[in-house]
Every structure is written in structure tokens, then in C-alpha cells.
C-alpha positions in Angstrom: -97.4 -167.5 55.3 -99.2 -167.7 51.6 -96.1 -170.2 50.7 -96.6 -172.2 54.2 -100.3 -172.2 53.4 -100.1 -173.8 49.8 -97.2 -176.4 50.5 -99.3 -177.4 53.4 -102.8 -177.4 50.7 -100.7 -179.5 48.2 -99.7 -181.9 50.6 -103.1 -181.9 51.7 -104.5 -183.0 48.4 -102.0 -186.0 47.7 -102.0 -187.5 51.2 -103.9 -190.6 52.1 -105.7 -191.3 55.2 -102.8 -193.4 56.8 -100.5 -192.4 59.2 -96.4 -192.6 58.6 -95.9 -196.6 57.0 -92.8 -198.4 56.3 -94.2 -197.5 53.0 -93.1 -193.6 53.2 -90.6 -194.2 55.4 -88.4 -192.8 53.2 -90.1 -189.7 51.7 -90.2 -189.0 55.4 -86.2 -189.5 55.8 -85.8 -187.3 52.9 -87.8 -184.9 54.1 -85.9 -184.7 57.1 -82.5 -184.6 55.5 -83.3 -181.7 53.2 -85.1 -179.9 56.4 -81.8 -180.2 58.2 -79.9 -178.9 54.9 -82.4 -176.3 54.7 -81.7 -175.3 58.6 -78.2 -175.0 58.0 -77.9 -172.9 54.5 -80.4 -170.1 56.4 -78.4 -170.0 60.3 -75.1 -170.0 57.9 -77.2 -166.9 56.0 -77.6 -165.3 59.4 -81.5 -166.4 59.7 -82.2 -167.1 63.9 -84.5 -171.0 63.3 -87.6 -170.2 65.3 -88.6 -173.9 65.3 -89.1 -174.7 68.7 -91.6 -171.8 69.1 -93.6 -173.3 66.2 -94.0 -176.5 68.0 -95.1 -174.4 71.0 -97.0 -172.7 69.4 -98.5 -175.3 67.5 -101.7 -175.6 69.3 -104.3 -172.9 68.6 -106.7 -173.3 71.2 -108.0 -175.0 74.7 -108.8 -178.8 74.0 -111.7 -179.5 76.5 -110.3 -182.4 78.9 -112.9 -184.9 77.8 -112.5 -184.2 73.9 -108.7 -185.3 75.0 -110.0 -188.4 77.0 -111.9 -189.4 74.0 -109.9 -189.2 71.6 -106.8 -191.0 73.5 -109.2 -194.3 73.6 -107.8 -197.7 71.5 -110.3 -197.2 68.8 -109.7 -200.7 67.7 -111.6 -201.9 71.3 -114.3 -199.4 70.5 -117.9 -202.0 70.8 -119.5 -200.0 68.3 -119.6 -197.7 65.2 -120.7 -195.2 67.2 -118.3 -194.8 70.0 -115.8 -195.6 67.1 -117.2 -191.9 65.5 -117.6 -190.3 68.6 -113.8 -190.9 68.7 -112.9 -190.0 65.6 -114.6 -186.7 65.8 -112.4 -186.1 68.7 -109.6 -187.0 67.5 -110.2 -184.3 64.2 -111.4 -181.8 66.7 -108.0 -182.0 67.7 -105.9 -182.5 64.6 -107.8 -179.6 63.0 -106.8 -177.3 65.9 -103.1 -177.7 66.2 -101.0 -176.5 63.1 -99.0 -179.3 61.4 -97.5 -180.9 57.7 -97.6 -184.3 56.9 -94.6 -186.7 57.7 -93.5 -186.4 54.4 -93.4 -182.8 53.7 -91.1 -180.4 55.2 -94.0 -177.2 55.9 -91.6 -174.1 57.2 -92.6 -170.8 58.1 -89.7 -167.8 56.4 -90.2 -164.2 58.0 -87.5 -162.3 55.6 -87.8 -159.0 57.6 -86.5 -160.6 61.2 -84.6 -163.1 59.0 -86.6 -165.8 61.3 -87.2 -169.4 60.0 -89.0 -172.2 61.2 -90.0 -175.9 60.3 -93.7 -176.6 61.4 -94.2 -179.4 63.2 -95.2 -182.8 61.4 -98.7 -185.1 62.1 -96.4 -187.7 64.0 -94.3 -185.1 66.3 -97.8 -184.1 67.7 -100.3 -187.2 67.7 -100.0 -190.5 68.9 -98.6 -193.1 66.1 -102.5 -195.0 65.7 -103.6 -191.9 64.8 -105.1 -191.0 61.4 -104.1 -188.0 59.3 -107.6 -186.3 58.9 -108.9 -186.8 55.2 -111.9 -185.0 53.8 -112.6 -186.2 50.3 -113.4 -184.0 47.8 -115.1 -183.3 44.7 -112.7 -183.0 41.2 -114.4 -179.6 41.0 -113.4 -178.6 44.2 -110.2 -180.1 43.4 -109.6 -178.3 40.2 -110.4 -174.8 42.3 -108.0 -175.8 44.8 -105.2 -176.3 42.1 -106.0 -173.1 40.3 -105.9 -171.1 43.6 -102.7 -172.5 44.7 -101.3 -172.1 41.2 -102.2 -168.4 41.2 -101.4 -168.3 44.5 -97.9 -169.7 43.6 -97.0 -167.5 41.0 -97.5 -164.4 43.1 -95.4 -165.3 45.8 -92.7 -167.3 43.5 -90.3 -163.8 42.3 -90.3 -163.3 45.8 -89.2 -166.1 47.4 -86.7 -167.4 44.3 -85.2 -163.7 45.3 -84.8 -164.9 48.9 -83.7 -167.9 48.0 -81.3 -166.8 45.7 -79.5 -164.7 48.4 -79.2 -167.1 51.1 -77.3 -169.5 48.7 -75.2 -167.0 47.2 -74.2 -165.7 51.3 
């Protein structure tokens, strides 16, 4: 989970506030090929691919009907700033409340003592395609803490999982 959690805080820092372009169509392609790789190195290993359960599992709590309402209006026919807001706010009410990677990024989930694996689900398999990936700027200080944390973060968990990677390329 601590690797899941910094992949998905890297990808966090260097994403923009657009949703999948023609742009990063590609990084998104590659991200999908070397997800599929990935998938087939760990089922050949032995590893059971728990993917589906992630994107069942992908939403953490009860939306409230009208939050969903909201936030499924045509934001570009909102009349004003406000109702274009109000939707927003829904629509990050939601986005913060599922569990998801950016397009771009393959996030997965490894579990080496069930020898489960999992690919959580991207921004675009769960939200509707005129919808924003959140952005919440941030300070350079904050910034810098964040690297430093994930960095430290990084290091503790990188013998480990070099050591599980290591054995399911060498099976």
C-alpha cells in the first residue's frame, strides 16, 4: 500500500487539471501496455490479479443522490459561476471518494503474502470523459515536503519490493 500510495502522490504532483487529451494519448497506451505485461509476468509467477475487485471496490462511501445529480449537469450550460462551483464541488466530492490513478499511470495494489495483484482503476474508467481530474495547487514548500516524504518513503519500501520483483522475473 505505501508503494500504491507514493506512485499515486507522484502522479498527483505532475498531473494537470485536464482530463485524458489526444495530447497523452500515448503515455496512456503505454501505460496500458506495460499494465497488461505486468499482469502477465505475476499470473505466469502464480499471483491470482484481484483487479476487478479493486474497481468494485473503488468507491469508499455512499454518494448522496443529489451530490450525483449535481455533479452529472453539462457544466458548460451552467448560467452562472455559482452553479458552475456548486458543480464542481460535487463533482470533487466524488472524485475524492472513489480510489483511482491518473490515465497515464498504471497505480496497482501487490499483497506478496496471498500472492494477490491488482491495477487500480484509472480517472477515465470511473468518471464521465468532461470531467476534470481534481487539482489542488500547492505551495513549493509543501511541494518540497511532499518529495522528501515520498523519497523517504521510497527508499524504505524499495529492498523490498526490488526483492519481489526480482523473483517474479526470475519464475
Amino acid at each position: 500500500m505505501t508503494v500504491l500510495a507514493a506512485i499515486l502522490l507522484v502522479s498527483l504532483l505532475a498531473l494537470s487539471a485536464s482530463a485524458a487529451t489526444t495530447e497523452n494519448a500515448e503515455a496512456i497506451a503505454e501505460a496500458k501496455e506495460g499494465q497488461e505485461e505486468m499482469r502477465q509476468d505475476y499470473l505466469k509467477a502464480g499471483w491470482t490479479d484481484i483487479t476487478n475487485e479493486l474497481q468494485a471496490e473503488a468507491q469508499a462511501e455512499e454518494i448522496d443522490p443529489e451530490t450525483w445529480e449535481l455533479a452529472n449537469r453539462d457544466l458548460e450550460a451552467a448560467a452562472t459561476e455559482g452553479k458552475r462551483a456548486a458543480i464542481l464541488a460535487a463533482r470533487n466530492e466524488i472524485t475524492y471518494s472513489y480510489s483511482w490513478s491518473i490515465d497515464e499511470v498504471s497505480s496497482y495494489v501487490l499483497d506478496p503474502e496471498e500472492q494477490e495483484f491488482g491495477f487500480v482503476p484509472s480517472f477515465s474508467e470511473l468518471f464521465l470523459e468532461d470531467w476534470d481530474v481534481p487539482c489542488q495547487p500547492i505551495t513549493e514548500e509543501e511541494r518540497k515536503a511532499l518529495e522528501e516524504e515520498m523519497a523517504k518513503t521510497m527508499l524504505a519500501v524499495s529492498e523490498e519490493f526490488a526483492a519481489q520483483a526480482k523473483d517474479i522475473v526470475t519464475v
